[in-house]
C-alpha positions as CSV (number, residue, x, y, z in Angstrom):
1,X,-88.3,-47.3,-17.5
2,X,-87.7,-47.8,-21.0
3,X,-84.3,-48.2,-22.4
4,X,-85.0,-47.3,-26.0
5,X,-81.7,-48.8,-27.1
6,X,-79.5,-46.2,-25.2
7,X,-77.5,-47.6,-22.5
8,X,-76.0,-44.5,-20.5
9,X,-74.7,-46.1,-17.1
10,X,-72.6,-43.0,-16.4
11,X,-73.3,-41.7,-13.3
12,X,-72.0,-39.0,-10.5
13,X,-70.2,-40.2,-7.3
14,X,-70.6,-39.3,-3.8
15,X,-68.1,-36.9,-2.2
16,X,-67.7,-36.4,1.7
17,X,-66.6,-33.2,3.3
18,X,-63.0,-34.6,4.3
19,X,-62.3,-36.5,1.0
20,X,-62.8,-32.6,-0.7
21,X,-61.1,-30.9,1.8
22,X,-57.2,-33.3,0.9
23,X,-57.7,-32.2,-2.9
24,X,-59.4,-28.6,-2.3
25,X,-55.3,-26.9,-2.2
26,X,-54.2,-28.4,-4.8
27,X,-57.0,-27.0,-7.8
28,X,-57.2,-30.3,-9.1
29,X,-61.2,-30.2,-8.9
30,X,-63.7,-27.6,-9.8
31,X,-66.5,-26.6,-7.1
32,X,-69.7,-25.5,-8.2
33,X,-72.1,-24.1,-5.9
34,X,-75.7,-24.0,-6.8
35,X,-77.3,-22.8,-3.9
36,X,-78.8,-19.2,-4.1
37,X,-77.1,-15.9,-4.5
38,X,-77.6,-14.7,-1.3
39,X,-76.7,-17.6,-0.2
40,X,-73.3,-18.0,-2.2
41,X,-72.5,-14.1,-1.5
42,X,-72.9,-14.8,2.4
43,X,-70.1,-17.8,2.5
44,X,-69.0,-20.5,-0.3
45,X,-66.4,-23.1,-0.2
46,X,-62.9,-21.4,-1.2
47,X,-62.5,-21.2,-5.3
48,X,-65.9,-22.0,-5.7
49,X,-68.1,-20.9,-8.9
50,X,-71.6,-19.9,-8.9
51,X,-73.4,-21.9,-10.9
52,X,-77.2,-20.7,-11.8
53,X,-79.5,-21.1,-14.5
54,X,-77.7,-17.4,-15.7
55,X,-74.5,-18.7,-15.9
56,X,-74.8,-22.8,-16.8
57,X,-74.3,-22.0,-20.4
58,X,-71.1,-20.4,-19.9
59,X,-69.9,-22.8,-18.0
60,X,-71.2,-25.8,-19.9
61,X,-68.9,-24.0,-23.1
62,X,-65.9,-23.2,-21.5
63,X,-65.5,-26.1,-18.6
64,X,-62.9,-28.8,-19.2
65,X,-65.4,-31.8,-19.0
66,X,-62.7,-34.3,-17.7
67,X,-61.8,-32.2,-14.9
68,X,-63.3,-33.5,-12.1
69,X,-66.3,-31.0,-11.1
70,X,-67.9,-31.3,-7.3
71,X,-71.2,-29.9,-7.0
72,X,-72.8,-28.5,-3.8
73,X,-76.0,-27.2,-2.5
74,X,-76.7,-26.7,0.6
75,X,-76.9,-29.8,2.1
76,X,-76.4,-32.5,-0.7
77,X,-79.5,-33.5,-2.0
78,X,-80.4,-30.8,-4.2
79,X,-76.6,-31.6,-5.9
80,X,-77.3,-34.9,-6.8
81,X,-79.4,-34.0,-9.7
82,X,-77.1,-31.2,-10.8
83,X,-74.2,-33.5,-11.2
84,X,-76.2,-36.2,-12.8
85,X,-77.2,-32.9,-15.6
86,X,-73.4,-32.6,-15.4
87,X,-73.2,-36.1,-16.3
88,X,-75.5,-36.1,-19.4
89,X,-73.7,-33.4,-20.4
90,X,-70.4,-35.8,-20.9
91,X,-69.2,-34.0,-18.0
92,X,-66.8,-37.2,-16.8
93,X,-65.7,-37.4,-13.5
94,X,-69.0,-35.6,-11.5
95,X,-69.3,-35.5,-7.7
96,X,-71.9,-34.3,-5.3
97,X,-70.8,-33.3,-2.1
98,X,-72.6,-35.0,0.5
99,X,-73.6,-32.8,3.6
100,X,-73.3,-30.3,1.5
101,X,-72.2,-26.4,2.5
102,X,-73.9,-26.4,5.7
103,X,-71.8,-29.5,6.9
104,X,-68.5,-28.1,5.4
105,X,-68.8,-24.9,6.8
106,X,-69.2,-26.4,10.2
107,X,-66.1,-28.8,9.7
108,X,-63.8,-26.3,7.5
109,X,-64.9,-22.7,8.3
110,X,-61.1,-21.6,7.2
111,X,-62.1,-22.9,3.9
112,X,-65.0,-20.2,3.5
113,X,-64.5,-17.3,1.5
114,X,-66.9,-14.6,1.8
């Protein structure tokens, strides 16, 4: 791959299900679900925003960029590349949630909101 002179080394970290649900009461990091709307209407982690192609711009404008952001899907892959996007968007501290919504709604179904 070549470098072209840019050296970007900024990357997204993995996030497990248990390490979001310690920080999820406290509204120190933003969750953004990117699975469908169906999908999202049916059951999303608790204070989560939708985010779809619709509604990225918004969100790209008004977001605080050195907030941490979490990003899920549906079951973690899919959120990988979103929070990498996030990340060449000087988004700061990115995370994608590994296991996704499937996993957390199995593990925190108190933490669903509907």
């Amino acid at each position: 791959m070549p470098n072209n002179g840019a050296v970007n080394e900024n990357t997204f970290t993995h996030l497990q299900i248990d390490e979001l649900a310690q920080v999820l009461d406290a509204n120190t990091h933003v969750v953004v679900d990117i699975r469908d709307t169906s999908a999202f209407a049916s059951g999303h982690i608790s204070g989560a925003i939708h985010l779809t192609n619709e509604s990225l711009a918004d969100f790209l404008r008004e977001a605080d960029p050195d907030a941490p952001v979490v990003v899920c899907c549906y079951i973690g892959q899919s959120s990988q590349q979103a929070a990498q996007f996030l990340v060449s968007q000087d988004f700061t501290q990115v995370y994608s949630l590994d296991g996704g919504f499937n996993l957390w709604q199995l593990q925190y179904p108190d933490k669903v909101s509907r």
